[in-house]
C-alpha positions as CSV (number, residue, x, y, z in Angstrom):
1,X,-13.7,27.4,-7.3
2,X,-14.8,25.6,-4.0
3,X,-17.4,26.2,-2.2
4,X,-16.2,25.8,1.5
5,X,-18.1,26.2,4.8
6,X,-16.4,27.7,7.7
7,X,-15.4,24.7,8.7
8,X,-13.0,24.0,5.5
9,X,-14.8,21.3,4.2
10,X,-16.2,21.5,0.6
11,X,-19.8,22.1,0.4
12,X,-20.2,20.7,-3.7
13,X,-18.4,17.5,-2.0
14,X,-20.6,17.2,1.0
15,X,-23.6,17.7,-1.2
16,X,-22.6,14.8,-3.5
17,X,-21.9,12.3,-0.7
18,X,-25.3,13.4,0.6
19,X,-27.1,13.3,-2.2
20,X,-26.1,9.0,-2.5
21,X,-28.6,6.6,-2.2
22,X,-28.6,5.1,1.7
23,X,-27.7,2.0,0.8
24,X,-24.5,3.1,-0.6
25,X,-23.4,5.4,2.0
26,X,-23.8,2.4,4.5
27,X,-21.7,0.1,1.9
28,X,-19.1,2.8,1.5
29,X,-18.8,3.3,4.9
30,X,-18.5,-0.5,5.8
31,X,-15.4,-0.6,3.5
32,X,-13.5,2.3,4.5
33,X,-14.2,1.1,8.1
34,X,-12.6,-2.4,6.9
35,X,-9.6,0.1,5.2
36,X,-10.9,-0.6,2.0
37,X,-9.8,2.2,-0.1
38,X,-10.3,1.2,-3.2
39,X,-13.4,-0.6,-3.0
40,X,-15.3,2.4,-1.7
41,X,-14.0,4.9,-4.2
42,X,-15.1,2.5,-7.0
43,X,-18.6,2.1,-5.1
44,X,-18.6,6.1,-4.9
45,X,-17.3,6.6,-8.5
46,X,-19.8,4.1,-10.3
47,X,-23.1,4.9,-8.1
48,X,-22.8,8.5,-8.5
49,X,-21.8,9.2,-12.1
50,X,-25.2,9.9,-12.7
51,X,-25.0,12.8,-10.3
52,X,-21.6,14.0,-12.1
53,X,-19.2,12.3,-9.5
54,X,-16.1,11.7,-11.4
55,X,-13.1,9.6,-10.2
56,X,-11.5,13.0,-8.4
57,X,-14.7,13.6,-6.4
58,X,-14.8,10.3,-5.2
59,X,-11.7,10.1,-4.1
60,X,-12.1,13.5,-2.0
61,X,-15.7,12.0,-0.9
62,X,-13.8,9.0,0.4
63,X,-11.1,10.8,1.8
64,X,-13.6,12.7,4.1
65,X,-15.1,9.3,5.2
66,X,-11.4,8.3,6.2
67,X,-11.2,11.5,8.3
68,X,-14.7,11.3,9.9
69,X,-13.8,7.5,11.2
70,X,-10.5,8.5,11.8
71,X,-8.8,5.8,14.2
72,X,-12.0,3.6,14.4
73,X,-10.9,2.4,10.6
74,X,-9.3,-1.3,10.8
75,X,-6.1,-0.9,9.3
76,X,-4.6,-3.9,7.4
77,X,-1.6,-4.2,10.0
78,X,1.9,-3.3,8.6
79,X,4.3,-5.6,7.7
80,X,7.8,-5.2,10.1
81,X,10.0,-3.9,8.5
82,X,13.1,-3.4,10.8
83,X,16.4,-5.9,10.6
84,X,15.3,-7.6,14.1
85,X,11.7,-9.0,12.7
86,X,12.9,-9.5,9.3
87,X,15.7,-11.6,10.2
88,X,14.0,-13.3,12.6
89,X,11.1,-14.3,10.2
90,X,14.4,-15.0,6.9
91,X,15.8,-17.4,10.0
92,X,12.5,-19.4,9.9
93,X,11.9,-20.6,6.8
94,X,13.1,-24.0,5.4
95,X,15.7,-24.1,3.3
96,X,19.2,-21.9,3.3
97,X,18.1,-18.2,2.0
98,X,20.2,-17.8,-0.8
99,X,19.3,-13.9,-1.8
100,X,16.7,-11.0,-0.6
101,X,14.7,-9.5,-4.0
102,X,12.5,-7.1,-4.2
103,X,9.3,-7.6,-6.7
104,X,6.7,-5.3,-7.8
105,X,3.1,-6.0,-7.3
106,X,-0.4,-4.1,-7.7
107,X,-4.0,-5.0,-6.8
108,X,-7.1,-3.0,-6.9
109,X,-7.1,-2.5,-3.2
110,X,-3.5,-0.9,-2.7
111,X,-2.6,0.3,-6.0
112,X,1.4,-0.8,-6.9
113,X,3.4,-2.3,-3.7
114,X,6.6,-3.9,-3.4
115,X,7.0,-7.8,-1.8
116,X,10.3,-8.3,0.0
117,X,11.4,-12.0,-0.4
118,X,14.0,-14.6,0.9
119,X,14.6,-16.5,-1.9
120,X,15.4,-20.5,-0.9
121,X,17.5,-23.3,-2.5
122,X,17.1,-26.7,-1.0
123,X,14.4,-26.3,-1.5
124,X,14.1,-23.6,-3.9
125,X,11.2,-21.5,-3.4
126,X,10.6,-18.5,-1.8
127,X,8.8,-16.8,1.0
128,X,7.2,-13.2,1.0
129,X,8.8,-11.5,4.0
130,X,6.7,-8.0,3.7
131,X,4.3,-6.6,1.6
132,X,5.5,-3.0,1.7
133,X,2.2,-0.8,0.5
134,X,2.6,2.7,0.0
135,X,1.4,4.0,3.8
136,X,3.3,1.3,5.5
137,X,6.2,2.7,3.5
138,X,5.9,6.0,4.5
139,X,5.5,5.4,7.8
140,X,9.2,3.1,7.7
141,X,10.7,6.5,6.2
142,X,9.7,8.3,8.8
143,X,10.0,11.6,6.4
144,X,13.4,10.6,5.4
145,X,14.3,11.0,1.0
146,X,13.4,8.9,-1.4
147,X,15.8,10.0,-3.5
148,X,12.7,10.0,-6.2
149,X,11.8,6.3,-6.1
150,X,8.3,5.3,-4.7
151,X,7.7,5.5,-1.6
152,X,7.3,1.1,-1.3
153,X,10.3,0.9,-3.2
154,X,12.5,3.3,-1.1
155,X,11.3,1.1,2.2
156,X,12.0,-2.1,0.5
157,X,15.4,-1.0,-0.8
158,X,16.5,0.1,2.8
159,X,15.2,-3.4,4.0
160,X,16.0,-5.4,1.8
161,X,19.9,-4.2,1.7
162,X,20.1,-4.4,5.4
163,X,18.5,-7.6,5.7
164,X,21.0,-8.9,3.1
165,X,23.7,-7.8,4.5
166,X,22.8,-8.9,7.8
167,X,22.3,-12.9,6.4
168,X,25.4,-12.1,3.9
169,X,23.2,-12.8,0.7
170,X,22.7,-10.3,-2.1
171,X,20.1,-8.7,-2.4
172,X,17.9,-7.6,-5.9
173,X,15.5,-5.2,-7.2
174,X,15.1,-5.2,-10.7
175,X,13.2,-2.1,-11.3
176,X,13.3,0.2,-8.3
177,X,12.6,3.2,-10.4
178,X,9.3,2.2,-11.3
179,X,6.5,-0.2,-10.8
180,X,6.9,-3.2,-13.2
181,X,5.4,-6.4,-12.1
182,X,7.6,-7.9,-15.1
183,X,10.9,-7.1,-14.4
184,X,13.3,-10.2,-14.6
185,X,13.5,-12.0,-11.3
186,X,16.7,-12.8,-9.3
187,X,19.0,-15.9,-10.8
188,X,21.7,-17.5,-9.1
């Protein structure tokens, strides 16, 4: 059971964030004001173990940071994603884009995100178009389905097909189901 004030905030939580050395709330606050999520659970989780802050609890304490800065966090811009700006930015890379593919990726920061990439010949290469994390997805949807698929991977689909389609390419996700940052790569 909680132990919530009248205000609805959790009083066990408010008490742990409280009872944090100085130093650490200032560093925890420095990185969610720089929108770094992970970093400042981490910094929660592993400074207050010794008070019996697990993993959840941190999280929560770090949510409640988020909601006390509330607009004045700096939010790692989102990548376009609508046909206009995307085919603007497939138009200027070198090289004739040859297919649109969707990849997989995860870092410490954002947890698993999907890269939405032109892929080149002459010369062959390829250029990342968007990194589409999880809120930046959610935001693109706009509340629309899905259809079951994470939320990065249901943006990047949408995008990716219409961009495709738009520059008459194909266009590839190997693994929309689920995060694999393995998953065989687009071949001619």
């Amino acid at each position: 059971m909680t132990n919530r004030g009248a205000d609805g905030v959790d009083r066990d939580i408010e008490n742990h964030w409280m009872a944090l050395p100085a130093g650490i709330r200032t560093q925890v606050d420095g990185y969610v004001l720089q929108d770094g999520l992970m970093r400042a659970i981490k910094l929660v989780w592993e400074a207050g173990r010794v008070q019996g802050i697990g993993l959840r609890e941190a999280q929560e304490i770090v949510h409640l940071r988020y909601v006390h800065f509330g607009d004045r966090v700096a939010r790692t811009p989102d990548s376009p994603l609508d046909l206009d700006s995307l085919a603007a930015l497939a138009h200027g890379i070198r090289g004739r884009v040859v297919a649109i593919e969707a990849i997989w990726d995860g870092d410490t920061v954002h947890d698993w995100f999907v890269n939405l990439l032109a892929i080149t010949d002459e010369p062959a290469g390829q250029k990342c178009l968007a990194a589409i994390y999880w809120g930046a997805a959610e935001r693109a949807l706009d509340g629309a389905d899905t259809g079951g698929l994470h939320p990065s991977a249901a943006a990047a689909t949408l995008a990716g097909t219409a961009l495709a389609g738009h520059l008459g390419v194909p266009f590839y996700f190997a693994s929309p189901d689920s995060p694999d940052d393995e998953a065989p790569r687009w071949r001619p």
